[in-house]
C-alpha positions in Angstrom: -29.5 -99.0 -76.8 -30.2 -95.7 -75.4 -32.7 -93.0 -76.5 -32.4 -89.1 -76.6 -36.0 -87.9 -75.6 -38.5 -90.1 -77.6 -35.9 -91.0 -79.9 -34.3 -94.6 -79.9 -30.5 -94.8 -81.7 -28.0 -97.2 -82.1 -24.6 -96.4 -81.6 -22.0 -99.5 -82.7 -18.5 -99.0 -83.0 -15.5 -96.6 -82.3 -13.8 -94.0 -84.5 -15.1 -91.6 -87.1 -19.0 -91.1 -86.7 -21.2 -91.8 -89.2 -24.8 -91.0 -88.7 -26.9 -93.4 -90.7 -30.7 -92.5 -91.5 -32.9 -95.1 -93.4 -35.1 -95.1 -95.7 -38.9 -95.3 -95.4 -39.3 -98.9 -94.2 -37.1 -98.2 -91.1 -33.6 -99.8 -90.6 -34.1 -103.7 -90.1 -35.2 -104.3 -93.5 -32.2 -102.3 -95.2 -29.2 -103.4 -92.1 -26.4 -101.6 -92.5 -24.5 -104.9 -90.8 -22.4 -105.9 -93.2 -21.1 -102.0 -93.1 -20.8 -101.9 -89.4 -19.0 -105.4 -89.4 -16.5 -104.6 -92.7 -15.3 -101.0 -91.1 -14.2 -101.5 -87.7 -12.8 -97.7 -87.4 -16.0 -96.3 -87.7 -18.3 -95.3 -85.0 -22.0 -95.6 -86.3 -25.0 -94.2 -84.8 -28.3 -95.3 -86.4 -31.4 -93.7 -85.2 -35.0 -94.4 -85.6 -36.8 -91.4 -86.8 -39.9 -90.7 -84.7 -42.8 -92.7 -85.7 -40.4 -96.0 -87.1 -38.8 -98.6 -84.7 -38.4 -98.2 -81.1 -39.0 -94.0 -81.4 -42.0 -92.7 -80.5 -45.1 -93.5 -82.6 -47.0 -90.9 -84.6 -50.6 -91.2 -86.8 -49.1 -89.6 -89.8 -46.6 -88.0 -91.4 -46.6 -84.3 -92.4 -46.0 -83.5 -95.8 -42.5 -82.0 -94.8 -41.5 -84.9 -93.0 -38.2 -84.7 -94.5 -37.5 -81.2 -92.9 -38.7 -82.7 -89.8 -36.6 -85.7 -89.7 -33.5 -82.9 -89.9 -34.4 -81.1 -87.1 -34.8 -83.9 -85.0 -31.5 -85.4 -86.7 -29.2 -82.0 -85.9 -31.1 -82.2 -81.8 -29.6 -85.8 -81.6 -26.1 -84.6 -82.5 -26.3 -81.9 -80.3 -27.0 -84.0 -77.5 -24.4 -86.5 -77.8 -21.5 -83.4 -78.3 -21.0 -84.7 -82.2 -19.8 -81.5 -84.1 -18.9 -83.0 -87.3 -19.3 -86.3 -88.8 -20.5 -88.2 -91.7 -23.6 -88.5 -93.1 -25.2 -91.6 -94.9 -28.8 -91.5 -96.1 -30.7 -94.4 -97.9 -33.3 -93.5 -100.1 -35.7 -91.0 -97.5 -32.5 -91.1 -95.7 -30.6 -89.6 -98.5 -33.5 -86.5 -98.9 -33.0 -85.8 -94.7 -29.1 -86.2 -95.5 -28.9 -83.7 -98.6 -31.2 -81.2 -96.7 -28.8 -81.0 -93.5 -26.0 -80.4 -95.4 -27.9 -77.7 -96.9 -28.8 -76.4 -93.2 -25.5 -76.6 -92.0 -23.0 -77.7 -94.1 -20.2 -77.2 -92.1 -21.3 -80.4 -89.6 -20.3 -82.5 -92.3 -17.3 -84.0 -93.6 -19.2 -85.3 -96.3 -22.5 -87.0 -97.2 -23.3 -90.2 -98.7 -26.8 -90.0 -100.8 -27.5 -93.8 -101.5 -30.9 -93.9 -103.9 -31.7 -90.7 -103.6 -35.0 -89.5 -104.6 -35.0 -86.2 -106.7 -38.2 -86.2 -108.0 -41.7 -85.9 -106.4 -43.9 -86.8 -108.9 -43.2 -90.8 -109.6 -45.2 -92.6 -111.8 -43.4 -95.6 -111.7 -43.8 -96.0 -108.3 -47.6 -94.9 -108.0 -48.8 -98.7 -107.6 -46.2 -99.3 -105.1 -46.9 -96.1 -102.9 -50.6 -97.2 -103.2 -49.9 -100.4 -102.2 -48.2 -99.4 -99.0 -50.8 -97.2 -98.2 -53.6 -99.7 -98.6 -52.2 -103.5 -98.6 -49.2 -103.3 -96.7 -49.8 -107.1 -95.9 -49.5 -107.9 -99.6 -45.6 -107.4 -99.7 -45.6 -110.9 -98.0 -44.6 -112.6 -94.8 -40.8 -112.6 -95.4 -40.6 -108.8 -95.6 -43.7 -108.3 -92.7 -41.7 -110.6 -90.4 -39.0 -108.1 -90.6 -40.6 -105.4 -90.3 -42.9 -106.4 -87.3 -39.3 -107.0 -85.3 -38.9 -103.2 -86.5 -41.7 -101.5 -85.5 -44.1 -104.3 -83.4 -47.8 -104.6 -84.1 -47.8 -101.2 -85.2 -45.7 -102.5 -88.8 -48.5 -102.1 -91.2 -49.4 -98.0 -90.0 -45.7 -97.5 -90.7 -45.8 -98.6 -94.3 -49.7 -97.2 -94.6 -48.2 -93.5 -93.4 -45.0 -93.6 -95.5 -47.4 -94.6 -98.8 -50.1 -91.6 -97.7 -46.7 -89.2 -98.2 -45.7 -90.0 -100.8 -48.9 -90.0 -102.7 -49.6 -86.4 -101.0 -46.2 -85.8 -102.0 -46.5 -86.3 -105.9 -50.1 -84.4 -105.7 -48.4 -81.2 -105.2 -45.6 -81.9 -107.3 -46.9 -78.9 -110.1 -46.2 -76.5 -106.5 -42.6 -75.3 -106.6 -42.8 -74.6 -103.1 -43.1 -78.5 -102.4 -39.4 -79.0 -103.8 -38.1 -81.4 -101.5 -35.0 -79.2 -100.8 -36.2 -76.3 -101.6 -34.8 -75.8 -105.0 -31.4 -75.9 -103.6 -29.9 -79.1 -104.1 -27.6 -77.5 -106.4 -26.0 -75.4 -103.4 -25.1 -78.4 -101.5 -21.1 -77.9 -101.2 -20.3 -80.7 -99.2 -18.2 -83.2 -100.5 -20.8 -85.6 -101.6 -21.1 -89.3 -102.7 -23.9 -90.6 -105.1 -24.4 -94.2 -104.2 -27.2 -95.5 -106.6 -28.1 -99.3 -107.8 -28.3 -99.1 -112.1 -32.1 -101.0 -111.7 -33.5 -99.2 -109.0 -37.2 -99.5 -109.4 -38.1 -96.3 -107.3 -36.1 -94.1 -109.8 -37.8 -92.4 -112.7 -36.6 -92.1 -116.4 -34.0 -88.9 -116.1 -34.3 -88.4 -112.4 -30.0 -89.8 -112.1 -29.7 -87.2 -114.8 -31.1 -84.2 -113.2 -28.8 -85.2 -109.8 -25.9 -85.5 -111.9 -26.6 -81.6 -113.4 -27.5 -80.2 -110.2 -24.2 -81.8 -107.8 -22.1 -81.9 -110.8 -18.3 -82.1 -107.8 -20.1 -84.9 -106.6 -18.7 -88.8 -106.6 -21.2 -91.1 -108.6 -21.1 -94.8 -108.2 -23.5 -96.6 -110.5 -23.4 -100.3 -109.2 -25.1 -102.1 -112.3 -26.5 -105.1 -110.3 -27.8 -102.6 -107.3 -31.2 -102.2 -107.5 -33.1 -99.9 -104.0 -30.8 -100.9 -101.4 -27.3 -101.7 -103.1 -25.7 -101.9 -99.4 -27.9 -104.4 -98.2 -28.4 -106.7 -101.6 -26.6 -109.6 -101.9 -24.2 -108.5 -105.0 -23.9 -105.2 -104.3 -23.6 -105.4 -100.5 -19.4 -105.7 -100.3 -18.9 -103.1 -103.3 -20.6 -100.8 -101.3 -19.1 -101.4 -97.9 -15.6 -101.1 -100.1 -16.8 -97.2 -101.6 -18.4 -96.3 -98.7 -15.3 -97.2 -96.4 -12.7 -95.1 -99.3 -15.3 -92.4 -99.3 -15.6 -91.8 -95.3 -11.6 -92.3 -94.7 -10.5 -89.6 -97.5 -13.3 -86.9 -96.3 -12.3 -87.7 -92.2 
């Protein structure tokens, strides 16, 4: 698969392009295969963002490495001549996704938001950002055989960077100006999917809520045995390729 500067993509398929951006264990864990195989029309281009998979490798992440991931995101398009597509975002993803429609909205047909996080501080979570941060080898050899075929030897700083974030992340989350899109989410116009599993374990009490009040046009589907990843779990995995496939026909 090519790269555009230091930054490795996939691109699978022919038709309507939808951009891809996964979530903040890279791609491999969370394929989007079953997606690419059940929606033949679809063109999909699935880059690494810099510092996960093939793209080039950084220490640590900034603590706007969502705006980042954007920029870099909008300089891809422009190089391949992409003037409009779709966009689908998984969890970090879906933050990079919601903050380029806010950039430019008129790139995208429409945006899928699949586990979207809306809130920075995460209590829930705390033990598991920690535990990225400093026992990335703990999550066991299933999930660290993956992601080694993801990101090489250098696995464990990707899941030690993305848990530093985080943690920074929720530290400042008394600071308005931290908002993750700053305190705009509400202006997002494009026509917008909510994809969200009904246990995720990386959503707080209230934080579905708050999304629901803030993109009140948008399309919510609650998948009751989803759980992080509904598009890449088991149960969920064919409901999902069946909304997303409805969702990116009607808005193309």
């Amino acid at each position: 698969m090519p790269f555009v500067s230091q930054l490795y993509y996939r691109d699978v398929g022919a038709g309507i392009p939808v951009v891809h951006l996964h979530g903040g264990w890279g791609y491999e864990v969370y394929s989007a295969q079953r997606q690419i195989d059940g929606m033949p029309d679809v063109r999909f281009l699935i880059p690494d963002r810099t510092g996960y998979g093939r793209s080039a490798r950084i220490v640590e992440l900034p603590i706007r490495f969502h705006e980042a991931a954007a920029a870099e995101t909008e300089q891809l398009l422009d190089a391949l001549a992409i003037p409009r597509c779709v966009l689908w975002g998984h969890s970090d993803g879906a933050v990079i996704a919601a903050i380029l429609g806010l950039r430019t909205p008129e790139r995208y047909a429409g945006i899928v938001l699949e586990a979207l996080h809306r809130e920075r501080l995460k209590p829930r979570s705390r033990e598991f950002f920690l535990q990225m941060a400093n026992a990335p080898e703990s999550f066991g050899e299933r999930v660290t055989t993956i992601l080694r075929a993801d990101h090489g030897e250098h696995w464990a700083d990707v899941l030690r960077m993305g848990g530093r974030a985080w943690v920074d992340i929720a530290a400042r989350a008394g600071d308005p100006a931290y908002d993750l899109f700053g305190n705009r989410l509400s202006e997002l116009a494009t026509r917008t999917l909510v994809l969200h599993g009904a246990g995720d374990p990386r959503t707080e009490p209230g934080e579905l809520d708050l999304v629901r009040s803030e993109l009140p046009k948008a399309r919510f589907e609650i998948l009751a045995e989803g759980g992080h990843c509904p598009h890449a779990e088991r149960r969920t995995a064919d409901a999902c390729t069946a909304i997303l496939r409805d969702f990116v026909c009607d808005v193309a």
